[in-house]
C-alpha positions as CSV (number, residue, x, y, z in Angstrom):
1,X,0.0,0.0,0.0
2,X,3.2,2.3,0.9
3,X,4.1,1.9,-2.6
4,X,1.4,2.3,-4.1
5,X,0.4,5.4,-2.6
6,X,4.2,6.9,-3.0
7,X,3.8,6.3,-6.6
8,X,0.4,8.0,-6.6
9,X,2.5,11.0,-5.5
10,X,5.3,10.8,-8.1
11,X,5.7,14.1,-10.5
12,X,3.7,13.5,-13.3
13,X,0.7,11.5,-11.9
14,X,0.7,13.8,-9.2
15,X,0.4,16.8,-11.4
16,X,-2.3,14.8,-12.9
17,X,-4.2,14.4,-9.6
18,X,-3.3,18.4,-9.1
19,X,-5.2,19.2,-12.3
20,X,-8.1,17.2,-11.1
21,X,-8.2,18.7,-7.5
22,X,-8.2,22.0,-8.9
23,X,-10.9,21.6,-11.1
24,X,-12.8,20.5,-8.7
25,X,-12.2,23.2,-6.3
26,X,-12.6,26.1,-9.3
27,X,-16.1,24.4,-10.5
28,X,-17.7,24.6,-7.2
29,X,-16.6,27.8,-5.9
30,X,-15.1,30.3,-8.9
31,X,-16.8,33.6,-9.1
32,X,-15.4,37.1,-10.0
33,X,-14.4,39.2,-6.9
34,X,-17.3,40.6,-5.1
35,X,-18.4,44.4,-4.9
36,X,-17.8,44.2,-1.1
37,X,-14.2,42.8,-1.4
38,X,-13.5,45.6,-3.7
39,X,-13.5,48.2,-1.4
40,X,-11.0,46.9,0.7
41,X,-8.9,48.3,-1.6
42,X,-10.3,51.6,-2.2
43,X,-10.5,53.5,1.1
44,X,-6.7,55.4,2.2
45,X,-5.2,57.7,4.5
46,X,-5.4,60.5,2.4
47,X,-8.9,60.5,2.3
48,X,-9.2,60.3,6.0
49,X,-9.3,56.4,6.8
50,X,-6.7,54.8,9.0
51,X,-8.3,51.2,9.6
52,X,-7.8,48.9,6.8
53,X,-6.4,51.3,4.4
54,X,-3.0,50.3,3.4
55,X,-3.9,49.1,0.3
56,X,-5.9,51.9,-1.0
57,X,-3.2,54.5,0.2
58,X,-0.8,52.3,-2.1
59,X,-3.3,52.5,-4.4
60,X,-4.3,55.6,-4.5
61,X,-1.8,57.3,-7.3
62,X,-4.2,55.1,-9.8
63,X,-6.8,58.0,-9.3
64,X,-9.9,57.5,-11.0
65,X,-8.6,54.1,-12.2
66,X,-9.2,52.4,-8.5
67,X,-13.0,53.2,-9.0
68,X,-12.9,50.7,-12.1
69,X,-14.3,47.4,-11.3
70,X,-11.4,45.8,-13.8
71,X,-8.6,47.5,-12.4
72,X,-9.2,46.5,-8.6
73,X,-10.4,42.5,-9.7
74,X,-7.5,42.3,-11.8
75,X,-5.0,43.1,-9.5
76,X,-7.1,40.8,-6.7
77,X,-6.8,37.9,-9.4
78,X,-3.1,38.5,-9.6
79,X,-2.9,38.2,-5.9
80,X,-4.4,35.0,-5.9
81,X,-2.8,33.7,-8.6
82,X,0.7,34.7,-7.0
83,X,-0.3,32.7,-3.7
84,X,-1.2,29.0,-5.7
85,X,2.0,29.6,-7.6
86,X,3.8,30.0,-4.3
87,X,1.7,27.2,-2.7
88,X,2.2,24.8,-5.6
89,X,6.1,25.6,-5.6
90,X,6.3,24.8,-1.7
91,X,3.9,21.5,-2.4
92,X,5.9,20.1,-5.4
93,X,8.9,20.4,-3.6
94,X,7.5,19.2,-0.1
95,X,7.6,15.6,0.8
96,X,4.3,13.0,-0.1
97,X,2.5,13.4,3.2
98,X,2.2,17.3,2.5
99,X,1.6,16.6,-1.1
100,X,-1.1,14.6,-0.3
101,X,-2.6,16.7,2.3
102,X,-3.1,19.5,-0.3
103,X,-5.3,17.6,-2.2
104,X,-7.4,16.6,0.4
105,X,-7.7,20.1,0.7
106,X,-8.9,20.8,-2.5
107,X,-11.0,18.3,-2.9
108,X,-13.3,18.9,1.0
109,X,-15.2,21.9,0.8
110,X,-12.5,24.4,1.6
111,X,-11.1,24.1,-1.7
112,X,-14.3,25.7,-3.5
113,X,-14.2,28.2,-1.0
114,X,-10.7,28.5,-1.7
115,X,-11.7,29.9,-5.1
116,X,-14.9,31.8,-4.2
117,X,-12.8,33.9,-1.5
118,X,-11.1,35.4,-4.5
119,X,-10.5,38.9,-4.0
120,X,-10.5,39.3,0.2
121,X,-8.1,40.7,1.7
122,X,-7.0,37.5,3.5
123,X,-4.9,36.5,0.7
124,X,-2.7,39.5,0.3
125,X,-2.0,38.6,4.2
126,X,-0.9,35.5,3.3
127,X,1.5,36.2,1.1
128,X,2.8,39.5,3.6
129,X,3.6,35.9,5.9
130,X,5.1,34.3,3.0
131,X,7.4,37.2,2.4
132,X,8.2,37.5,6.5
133,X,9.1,33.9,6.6
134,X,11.3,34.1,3.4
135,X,13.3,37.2,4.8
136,X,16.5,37.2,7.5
137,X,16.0,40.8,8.9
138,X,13.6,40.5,11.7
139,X,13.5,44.9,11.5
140,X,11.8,43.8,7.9
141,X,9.5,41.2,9.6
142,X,7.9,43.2,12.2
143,X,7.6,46.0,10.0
144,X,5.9,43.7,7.6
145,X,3.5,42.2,10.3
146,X,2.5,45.5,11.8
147,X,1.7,46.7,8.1
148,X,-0.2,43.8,7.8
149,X,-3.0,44.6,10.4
150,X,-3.6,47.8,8.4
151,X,-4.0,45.8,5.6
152,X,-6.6,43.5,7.9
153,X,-6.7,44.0,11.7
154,X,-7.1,39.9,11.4
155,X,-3.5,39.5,11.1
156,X,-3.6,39.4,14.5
157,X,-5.2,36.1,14.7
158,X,-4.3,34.6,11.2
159,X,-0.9,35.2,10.3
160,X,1.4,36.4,13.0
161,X,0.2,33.7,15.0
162,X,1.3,31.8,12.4
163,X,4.5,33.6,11.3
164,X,5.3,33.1,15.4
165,X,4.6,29.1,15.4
166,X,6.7,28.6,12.6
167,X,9.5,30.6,13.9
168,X,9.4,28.5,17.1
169,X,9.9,25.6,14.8
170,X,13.0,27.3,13.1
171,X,14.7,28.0,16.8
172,X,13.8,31.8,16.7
173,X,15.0,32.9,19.9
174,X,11.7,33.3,22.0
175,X,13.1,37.0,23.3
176,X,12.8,37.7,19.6
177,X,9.3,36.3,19.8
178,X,8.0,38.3,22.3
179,X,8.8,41.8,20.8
180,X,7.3,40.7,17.8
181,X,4.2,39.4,19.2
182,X,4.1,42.8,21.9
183,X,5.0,45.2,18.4
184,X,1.7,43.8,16.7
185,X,-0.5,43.4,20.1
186,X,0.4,47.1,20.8
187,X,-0.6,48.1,17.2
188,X,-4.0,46.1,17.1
189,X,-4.9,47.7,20.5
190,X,-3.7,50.9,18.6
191,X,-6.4,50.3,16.1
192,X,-9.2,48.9,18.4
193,X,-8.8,52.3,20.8
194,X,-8.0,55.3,18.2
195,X,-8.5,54.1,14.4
196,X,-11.9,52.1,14.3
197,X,-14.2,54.2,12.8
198,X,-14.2,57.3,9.8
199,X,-16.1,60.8,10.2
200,X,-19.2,61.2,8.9
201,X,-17.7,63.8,6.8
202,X,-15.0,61.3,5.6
203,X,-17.4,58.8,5.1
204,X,-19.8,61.0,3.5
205,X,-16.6,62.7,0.9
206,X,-15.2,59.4,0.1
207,X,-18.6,57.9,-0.9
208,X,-19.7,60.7,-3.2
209,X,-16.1,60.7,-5.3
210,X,-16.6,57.0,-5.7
211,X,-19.8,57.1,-6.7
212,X,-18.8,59.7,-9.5
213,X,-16.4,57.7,-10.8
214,X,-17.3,53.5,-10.2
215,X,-18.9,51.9,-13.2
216,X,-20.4,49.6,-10.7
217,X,-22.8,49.6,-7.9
218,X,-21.3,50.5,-4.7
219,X,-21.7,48.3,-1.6
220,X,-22.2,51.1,0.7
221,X,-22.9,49.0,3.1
222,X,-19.5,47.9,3.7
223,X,-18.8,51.7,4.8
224,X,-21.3,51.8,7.5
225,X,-20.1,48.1,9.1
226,X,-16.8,48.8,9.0
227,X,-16.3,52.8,9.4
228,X,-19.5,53.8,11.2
229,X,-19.5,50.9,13.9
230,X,-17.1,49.6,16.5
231,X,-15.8,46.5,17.8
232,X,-18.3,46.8,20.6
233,X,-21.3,47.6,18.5
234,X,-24.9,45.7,18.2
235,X,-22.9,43.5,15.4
236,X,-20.5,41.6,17.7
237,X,-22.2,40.6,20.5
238,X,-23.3,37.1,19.5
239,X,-19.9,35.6,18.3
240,X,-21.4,32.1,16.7
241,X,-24.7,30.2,16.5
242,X,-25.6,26.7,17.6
243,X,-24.6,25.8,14.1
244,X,-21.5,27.6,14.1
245,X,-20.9,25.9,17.0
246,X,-21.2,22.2,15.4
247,X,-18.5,22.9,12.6
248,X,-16.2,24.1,15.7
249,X,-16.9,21.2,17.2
250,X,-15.9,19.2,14.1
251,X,-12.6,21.7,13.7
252,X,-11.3,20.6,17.1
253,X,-9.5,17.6,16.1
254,X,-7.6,19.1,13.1
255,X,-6.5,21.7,15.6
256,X,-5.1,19.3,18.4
257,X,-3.7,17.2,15.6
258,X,-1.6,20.4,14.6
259,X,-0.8,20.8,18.0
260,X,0.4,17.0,18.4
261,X,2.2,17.2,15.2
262,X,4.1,20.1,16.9
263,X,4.9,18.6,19.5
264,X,6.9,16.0,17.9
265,X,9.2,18.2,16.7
266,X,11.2,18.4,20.4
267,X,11.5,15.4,23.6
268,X,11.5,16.9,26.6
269,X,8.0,17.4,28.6
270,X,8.5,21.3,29.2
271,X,9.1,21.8,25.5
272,X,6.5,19.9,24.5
273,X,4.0,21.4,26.2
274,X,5.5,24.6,25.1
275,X,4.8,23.4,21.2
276,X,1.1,21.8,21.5
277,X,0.2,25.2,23.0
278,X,2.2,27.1,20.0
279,X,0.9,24.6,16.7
280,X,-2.6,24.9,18.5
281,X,-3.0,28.4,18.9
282,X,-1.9,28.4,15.5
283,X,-4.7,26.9,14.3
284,X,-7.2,27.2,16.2
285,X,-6.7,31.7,16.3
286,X,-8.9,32.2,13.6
287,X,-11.5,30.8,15.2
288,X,-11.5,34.1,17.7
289,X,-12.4,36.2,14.8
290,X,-15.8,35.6,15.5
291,X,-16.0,37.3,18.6
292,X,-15.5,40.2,15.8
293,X,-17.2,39.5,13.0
294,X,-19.9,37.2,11.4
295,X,-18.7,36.0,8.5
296,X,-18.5,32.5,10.2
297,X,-17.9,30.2,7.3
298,X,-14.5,32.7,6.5
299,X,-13.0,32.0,9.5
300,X,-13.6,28.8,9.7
301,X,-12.2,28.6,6.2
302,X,-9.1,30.5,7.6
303,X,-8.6,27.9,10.4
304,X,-8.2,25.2,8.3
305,X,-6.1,27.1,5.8
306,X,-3.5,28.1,8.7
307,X,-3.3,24.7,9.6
308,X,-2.4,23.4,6.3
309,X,0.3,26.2,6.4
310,X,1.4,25.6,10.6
311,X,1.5,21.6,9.4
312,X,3.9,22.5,6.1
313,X,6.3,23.8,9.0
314,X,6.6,20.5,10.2
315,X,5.9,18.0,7.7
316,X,9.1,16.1,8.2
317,X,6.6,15.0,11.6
318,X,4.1,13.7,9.0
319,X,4.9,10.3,9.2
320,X,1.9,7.5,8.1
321,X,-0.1,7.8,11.7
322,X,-0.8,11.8,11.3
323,X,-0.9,11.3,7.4
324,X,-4.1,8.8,7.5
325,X,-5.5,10.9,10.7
326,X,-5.4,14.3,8.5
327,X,-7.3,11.8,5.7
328,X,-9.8,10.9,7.8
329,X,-10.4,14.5,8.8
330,X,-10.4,15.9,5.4
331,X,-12.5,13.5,3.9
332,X,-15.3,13.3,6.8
333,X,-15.9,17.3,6.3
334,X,-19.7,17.3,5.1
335,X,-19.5,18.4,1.5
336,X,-22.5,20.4,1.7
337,X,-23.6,23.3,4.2
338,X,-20.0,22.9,6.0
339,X,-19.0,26.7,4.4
340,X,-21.7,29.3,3.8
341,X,-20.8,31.4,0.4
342,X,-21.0,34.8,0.2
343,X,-23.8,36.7,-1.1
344,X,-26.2,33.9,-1.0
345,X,-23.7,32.1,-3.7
346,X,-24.1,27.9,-3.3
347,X,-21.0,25.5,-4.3
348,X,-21.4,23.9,-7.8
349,X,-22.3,20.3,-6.8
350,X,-23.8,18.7,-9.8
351,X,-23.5,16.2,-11.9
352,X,-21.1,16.3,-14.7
353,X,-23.4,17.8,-17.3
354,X,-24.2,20.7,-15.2
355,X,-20.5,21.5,-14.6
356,X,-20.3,21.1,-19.3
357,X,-22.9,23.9,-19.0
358,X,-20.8,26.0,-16.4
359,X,-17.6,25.9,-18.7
360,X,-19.5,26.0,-21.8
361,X,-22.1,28.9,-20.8
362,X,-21.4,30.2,-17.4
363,X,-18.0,30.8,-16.9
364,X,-17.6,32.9,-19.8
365,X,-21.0,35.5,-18.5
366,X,-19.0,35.1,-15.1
367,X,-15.6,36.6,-16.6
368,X,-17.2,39.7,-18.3
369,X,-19.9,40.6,-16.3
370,X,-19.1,42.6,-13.5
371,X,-20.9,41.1,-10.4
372,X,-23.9,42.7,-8.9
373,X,-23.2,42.2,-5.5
């Protein structure tokens, strides 16, 4: 069986199995980026905003040109195309258990949602990590992870957690560690205290400019949850629902599997404590977003991403125990109602005709329409 499955993972039938895996993923769960992921890169400083406007202050030299619904989504796509070539490089090169493990990904329901996240802002964080983890100058790193929460205040609980686990795995010394971690803790509560909302008059400016020059339908909406109320408003006082709380329940042994995984990777009791706590608050921090935010099925999303990424850090643990446990996990996830789509959007599942009909008809109305919500 060994064999068997080790050939399986050889180059060119795995890039076989890679082409089917992705498919999959990009049938049930492509769609252009959405109107509300848009303007996460519209807003800057400039105009006023200070929370989650890196982007648009880099931005911002476009001028009218960042109100075009082509401009934005095509730079969104790059991003996402940048991070699957940077995953697929990592993967091709990584050992069988992790190759494996990314198709199981692809294939449960977090690969289509994979795809149908296109365009948040939770990718351009991800590859801000990559870049960290790829650099020697911890100046670079910190200023690189700060940045990042203005890119996203969930940094916080996505990637630096992450960027801090896998740096325990490398030997980072844990002094190092803790200015880090303090540096971005003191510039989240920085944000929570001081930047949270806009003006009115901001708001109210911005909104009228965009308006003049967008050939699409603003989500205005997304300016009056995100500028006009505050972590401790009406919106974030019910953190998840009893069904929420089922698909945590089923994310709970993926995150002590990290954590286990992690802990292989030293001998003595002290330490591994010290890693199980490290590889499971790795995975299981973007779980706390919902004390924050609603958007449930993202973060759950998010929490199995990060552990894909925390589990890369120590694949040379993966050994055939952890290898058919991760199995198991992956292909137990209910493959319908696990993640909620945006916007009302379902994943694809149907029969193969139906998916002729998406790449015959669908697809192509998909890439030059722009969305209506």
């Amino acid at each position: 069986m060994k064999q068997a499955w080790l050939w399986c993972m050889q180059s060119w039938r795995y890039g076989l199995l890679l082409f089917v895996g992705y498919s999959l993923a990009f049938t049930n769960g492509f769609r252009m980026p959405s109107l509300w992921s848009i303007n996460y890169f519209l807003p800057s400083i400039f105009e006023g905003f200070y929370r989650r406007s890196l982007l648009g202050t880099l931005l911002f030299p476009l001028g009218e040109w960042r109100f075009q619904y082509y401009s934005i989504a095509s730079i969104q796509i790059s991003v996402f195309l940048l991070i699957n070539a940077a995953i697929l490089y990592k993967v091709w090169h990584a050992n069988a258990a992790m190759r494996w493990l990314y198709l199981l990904f692809l294939v449960s329901p977090a690969g289509g949602y994979f795809f149908h996240e296109i365009g948040y802002v939770d990718q351009v964080l991800y590859l801000v990590l990559l870049w960290a983890l790829n650099t020697h100058s911890i100046l670079l790193v910190r200023i690189l992870l700060i940045l990042s929460l203005f890119v996203h205040e969930m940094a916080l609980f996505t990637t630096v957690p992450l960027y801090l686990a896998i740096s325990v795995i490398r030997g980072q010394q844990r002094r190092d560690l803790i200015v880090t971690a303090s540096l971005c803790l003191f510039s989240f509560s920085c944000i929570y205290a001081f930047l949270q909302t806009g003006s009115e008059a901001a708001i109210s400016q911005f909104l009228a400019l965009a308006k003049q020059w967008a050939n699409y339908p603003l989500r205005t909406d997304y300016f009056d949850y995100v500028y006009r109320k505050s972590f401790a408003g009406g919106l974030y006082q019910v953190p998840y629902m009893a069904r929420e709380i089922v698909n945590l329940i089923i994310l709970m042994p993926l995150c002590f599997l990290v954590a286990w995984i992690f802990a292989l990777s030293t001998k003595t009791a002290a330490e591994k404590r010290y890693f199980f706590g490290v590889g499971f608050i790795a995975s299981f921090s973007p779980l706390l977003l919902g004390a924050f935010g609603f958007d449930y099925s993202r973060w759950i999303f998010l929490c199995i991403a990060s552990s894909c990424i925390a589990l890369y850090a120590v694949r040379e643990n993966m050994g055939w125990r952890s290898t058919v446990l991760l199995s198991i996990f992956f292909l137990s996830l209910p493959t319908v109602g696990f993640l909620d789509y945006f916007d009302n959007y379902t994943p694809r599942f149907a029969p193969w005709y139906q998916w002729r009909y998406f790449y015959a008809v669908d697809l192509w109305k998909i890439l030059y329409s722009i969305p209506t919500r």
